[in-house]
C-alpha positions in Angstrom: -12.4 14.0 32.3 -14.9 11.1 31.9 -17.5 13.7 30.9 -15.5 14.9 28.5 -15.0 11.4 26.8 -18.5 10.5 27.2 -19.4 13.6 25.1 -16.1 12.9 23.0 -17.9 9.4 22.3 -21.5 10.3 21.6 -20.3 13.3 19.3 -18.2 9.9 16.7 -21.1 7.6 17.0 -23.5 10.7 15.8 -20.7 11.9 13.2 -20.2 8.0 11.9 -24.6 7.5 12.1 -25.3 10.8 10.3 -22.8 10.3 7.7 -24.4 8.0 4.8 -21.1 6.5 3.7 -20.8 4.5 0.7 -18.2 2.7 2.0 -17.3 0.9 5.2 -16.5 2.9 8.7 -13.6 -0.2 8.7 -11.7 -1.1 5.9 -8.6 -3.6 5.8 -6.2 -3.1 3.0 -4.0 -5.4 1.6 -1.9 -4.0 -1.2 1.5 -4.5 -3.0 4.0 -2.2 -3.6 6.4 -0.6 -5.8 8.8 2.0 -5.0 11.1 3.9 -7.6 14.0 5.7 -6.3 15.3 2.8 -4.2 14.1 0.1 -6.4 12.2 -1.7 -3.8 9.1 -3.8 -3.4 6.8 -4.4 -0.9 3.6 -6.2 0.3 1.6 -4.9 3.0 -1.8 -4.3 5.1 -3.1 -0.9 6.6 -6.6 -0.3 8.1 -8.9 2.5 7.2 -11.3 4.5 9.5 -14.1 6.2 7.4 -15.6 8.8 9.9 -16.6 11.1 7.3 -18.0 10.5 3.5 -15.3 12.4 2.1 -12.8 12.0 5.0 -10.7 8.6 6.2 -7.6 7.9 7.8 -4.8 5.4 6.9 -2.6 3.8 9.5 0.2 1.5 8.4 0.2 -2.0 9.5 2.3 -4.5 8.2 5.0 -4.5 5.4 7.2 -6.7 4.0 9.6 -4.5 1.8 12.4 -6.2 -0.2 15.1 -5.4 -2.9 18.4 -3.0 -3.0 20.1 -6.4 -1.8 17.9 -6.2 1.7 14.6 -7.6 3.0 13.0 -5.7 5.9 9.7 -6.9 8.0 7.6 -3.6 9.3 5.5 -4.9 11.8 3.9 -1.7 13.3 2.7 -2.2 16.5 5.9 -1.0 17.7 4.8 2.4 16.5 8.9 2.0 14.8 8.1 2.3 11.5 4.7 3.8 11.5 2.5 6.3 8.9 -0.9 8.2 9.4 -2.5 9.2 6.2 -6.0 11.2 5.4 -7.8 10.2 2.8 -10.0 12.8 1.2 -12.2 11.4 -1.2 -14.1 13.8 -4.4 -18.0 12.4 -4.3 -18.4 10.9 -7.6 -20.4 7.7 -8.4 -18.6 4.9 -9.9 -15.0 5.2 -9.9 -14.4 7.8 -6.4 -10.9 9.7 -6.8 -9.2 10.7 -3.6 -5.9 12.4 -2.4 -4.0 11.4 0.6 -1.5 13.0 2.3 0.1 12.3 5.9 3.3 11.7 8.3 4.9 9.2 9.0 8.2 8.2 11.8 11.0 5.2 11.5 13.1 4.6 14.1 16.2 2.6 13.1 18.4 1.3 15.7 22.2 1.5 14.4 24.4 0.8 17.3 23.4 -0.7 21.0 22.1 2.4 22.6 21.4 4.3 19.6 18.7 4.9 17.3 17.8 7.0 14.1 15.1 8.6 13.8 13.8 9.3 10.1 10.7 11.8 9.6 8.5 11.1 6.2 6.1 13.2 4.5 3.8 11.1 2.0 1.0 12.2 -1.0 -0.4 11.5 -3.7 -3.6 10.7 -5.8 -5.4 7.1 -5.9 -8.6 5.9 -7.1 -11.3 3.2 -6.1 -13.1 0.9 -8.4 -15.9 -0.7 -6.5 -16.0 -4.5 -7.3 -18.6 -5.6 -5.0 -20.8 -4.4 -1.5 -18.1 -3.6 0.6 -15.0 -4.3 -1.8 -12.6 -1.9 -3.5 -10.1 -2.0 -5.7 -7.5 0.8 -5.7 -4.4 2.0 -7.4 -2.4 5.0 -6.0 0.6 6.6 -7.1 2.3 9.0 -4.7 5.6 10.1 -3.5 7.5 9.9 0.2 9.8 12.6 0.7 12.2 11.6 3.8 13.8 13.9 5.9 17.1 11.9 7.7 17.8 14.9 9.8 21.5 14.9 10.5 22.2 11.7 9.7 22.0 12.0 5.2 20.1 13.8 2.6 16.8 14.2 1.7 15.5 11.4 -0.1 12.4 11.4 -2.4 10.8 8.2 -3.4 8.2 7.6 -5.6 5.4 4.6 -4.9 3.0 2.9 -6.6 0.6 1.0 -5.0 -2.2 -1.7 -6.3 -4.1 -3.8 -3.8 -7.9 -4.0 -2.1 -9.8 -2.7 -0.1 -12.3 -4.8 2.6 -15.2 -4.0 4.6 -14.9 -5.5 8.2 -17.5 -2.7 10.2 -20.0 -0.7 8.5 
């Protein structure tokens, strides 16, 4: 097993050395949020791994989501209320175009002793204006489609998102 780790190691730091990146290998992202469907809005932070040129992945940090007469804190260490998104992003200089898609889980407790457990699928398109070495600004429309299970309907949401995006390790 730690052979296997050791090799699983060496083979990332080749992957992330080899790959000539124009962008960082960390990236925080704070951003704002609008979401149409349930008119809600919401300010938030995620962290981006860049393994790849064209490839990242998203996970959700923090969000602080308010309107439809509630406020809600998403603090996602938890792993309650948590997304996983990759980011696949066209080589183009300039302005750089990417789709992302991914998963995401909430887990709502209802009652003492019982939970809900709410399954999301999440896409979209976005694009990246570099402002400076190491800083982005994005905007990226795309739409969460919820799945309640038993417990309501399928809800689609649409989301617009503005916000930037910050080297920390390159």
């Amino acid at each position: 097993m730690k052979k296997i780790l050791i090799v699983i190691a060496m083979l990332l730091f080749v992957v992330a050395a080899e790959a000539k990146r124009s962008r960082s290998l960390v990236e925080v992202e704070p951003k704002a949020s609008l979401y149409i469907g349930s008119v809600r809005f919401g300010i938030g932070c995620d962290v981006i791994f860049n393994p790849l040129k064209t490839v990242g992945f998203r996970f959700s940090g923090t969000e602080l989501s308010f309107g439809d007469d509630q406020t809600q804190l998403y603090l996602n260490v938890s792993f309650l209320n948590s997304s996983l998104d990759a980011l696949i992003y066209f080589p183009m200089r300039g302005m750089q175009p990417y789709v992302h898609t991914g998963i995401g889980i909430l887990i709502l407790d209802t009652d003492p002793g019982d939970s809900n457990t709410f399954f999301t699928i999440r896409g979209g398109l976005g694009l990246n204006y570099p402002w400076s070495r190491g800083t982005n600004l994005f905007i990226e429309p795309g739409v969460i489609i919820t799945d309640p299970g038993d417990w309501g309907d399928t809800d689609v949401i649409f989301r617009l998102s503005v916000g930037a995006r910050f080297g920390v390790l390159k």
